[in-house]
N, C-alpha and C positions, 0 to 999 in steps of 0.2 A: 618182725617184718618179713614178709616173703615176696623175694628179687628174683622177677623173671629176665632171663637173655633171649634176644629176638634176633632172624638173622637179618641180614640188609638188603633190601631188592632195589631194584628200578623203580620210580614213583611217578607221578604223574600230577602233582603239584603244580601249576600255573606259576606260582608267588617266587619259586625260586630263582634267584639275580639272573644266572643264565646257566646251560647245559643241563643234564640231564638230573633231575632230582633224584635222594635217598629217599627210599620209606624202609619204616618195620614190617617185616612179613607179618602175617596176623597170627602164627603159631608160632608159642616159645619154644627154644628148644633143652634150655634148660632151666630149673629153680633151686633155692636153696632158701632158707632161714637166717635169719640173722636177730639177735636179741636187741631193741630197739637203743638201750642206748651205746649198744656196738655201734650200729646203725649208721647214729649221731656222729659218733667220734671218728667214723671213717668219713661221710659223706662230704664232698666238698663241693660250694658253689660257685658257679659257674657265670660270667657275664653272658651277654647273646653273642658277644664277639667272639666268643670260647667256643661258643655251640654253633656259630657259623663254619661250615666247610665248604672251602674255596672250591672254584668249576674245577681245574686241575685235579685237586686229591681226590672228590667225587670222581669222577674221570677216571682217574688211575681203582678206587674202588671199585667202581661198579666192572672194570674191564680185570682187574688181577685178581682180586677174591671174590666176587660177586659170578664170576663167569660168564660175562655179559660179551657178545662179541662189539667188534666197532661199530658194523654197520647197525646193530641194533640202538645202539650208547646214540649212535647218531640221530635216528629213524626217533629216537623216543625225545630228544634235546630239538628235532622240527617241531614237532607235535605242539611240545609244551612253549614252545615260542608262539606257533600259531596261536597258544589257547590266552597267553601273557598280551598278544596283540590284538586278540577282539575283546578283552578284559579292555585293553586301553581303547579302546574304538568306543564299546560301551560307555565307558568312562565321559567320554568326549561328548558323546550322542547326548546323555544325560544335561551335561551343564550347557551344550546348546537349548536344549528344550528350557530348560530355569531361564535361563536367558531370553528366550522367543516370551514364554512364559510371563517375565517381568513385565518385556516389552505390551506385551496385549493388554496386562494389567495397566500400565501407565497410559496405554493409547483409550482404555474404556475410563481411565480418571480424568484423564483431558476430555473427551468424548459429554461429560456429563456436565461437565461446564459450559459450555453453551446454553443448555435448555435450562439450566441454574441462573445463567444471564437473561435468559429469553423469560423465564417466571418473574425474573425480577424487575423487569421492562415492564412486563403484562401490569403486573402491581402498581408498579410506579403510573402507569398510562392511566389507571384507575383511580386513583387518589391524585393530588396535587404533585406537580412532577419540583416546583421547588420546594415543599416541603418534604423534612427528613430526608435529608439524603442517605440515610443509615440504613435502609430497607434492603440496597443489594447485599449490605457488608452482613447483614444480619441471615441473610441466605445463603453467606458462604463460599458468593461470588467474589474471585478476584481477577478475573481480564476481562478487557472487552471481548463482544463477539466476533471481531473480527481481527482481534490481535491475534500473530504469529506466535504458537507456545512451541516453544524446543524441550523435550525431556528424553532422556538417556538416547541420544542420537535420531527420534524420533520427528520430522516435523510433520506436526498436525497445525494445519494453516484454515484460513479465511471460515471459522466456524460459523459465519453469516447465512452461508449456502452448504454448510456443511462436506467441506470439500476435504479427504486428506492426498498430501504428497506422499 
């Protein structure tokens, strides 16, 4: 198994909790060898709580051995906050849209009811109006045309005249 060292820079990560993230530079600086079931017997794992590093010691890294000055540690922990808060903006923007989304959906499912009542009226005007009364239920109709239908905060009212609130 061959175990490269990488040194640690400033990163630019969004995801981290807050202050300035760690990355690995992209050039190692150093390698060695090791025979795999060395490998094994040395390696130890690790939870994510092990492998999380608080803002502080990141902090104290990137400014003691990293040679980062502050105003930079600083200049780069705005940045990635700015980029963490249109990440959550986006976020937001999204599940209004599913939302606006739902809504239109359920306002064109109300919407079709009406003219499901109005076909089934048509029908019934056509054939005997007291016999089978099973004809609207058979179309799938269930309100009147002018009843008030409430769904997910929406009212779609007096479908007679085809009016929404």
């Amino acid at each position: 198994v061959e175990i490269r060292e990488y040194s640690r820079i400033m990163g630019d990560n969004p995801s981290c909790s807050g202050g300035a993230p760690i990355s690995l530079d992209w050039d190692h600086n150093h390698s060695f060898s090791l025979d795999l079931d060395e490998y094994e017997g040395k390696k130890k794992r690790r939870s994510f709580d092990e492998l999380r590093i608080p803002r502080q010691t990141r902090h104290d890294i990137l400014l003691d051995e990293c040679g980062y000055s502050m105003s930079t540690i600083m200049k780069v922990a705005l940045e990635v906050k700015t980029a963490r808060d249109q990440r959550a903006k986006t976020s937001q923007d999204v599940k209004r849209l599913l939302k606006t989304k739902d809504a239109i959906t359920s306002i064109t499912r109300c919407l079709s009811q009406p003219w499901t009542s109005m076909l089934c009226r048509e029908k019934k005007s056509r054939t005997q109006r007291d016999e089978d009364d099973t004809s609207c239920t058979s179309l799938g109709s269930t309100s009147e045309s002018n009843e008030d239908i409430f769904d997910e905060g929406v009212n779609v009212a007096n479908f007679g005249s085809h009016a929404i609130d």
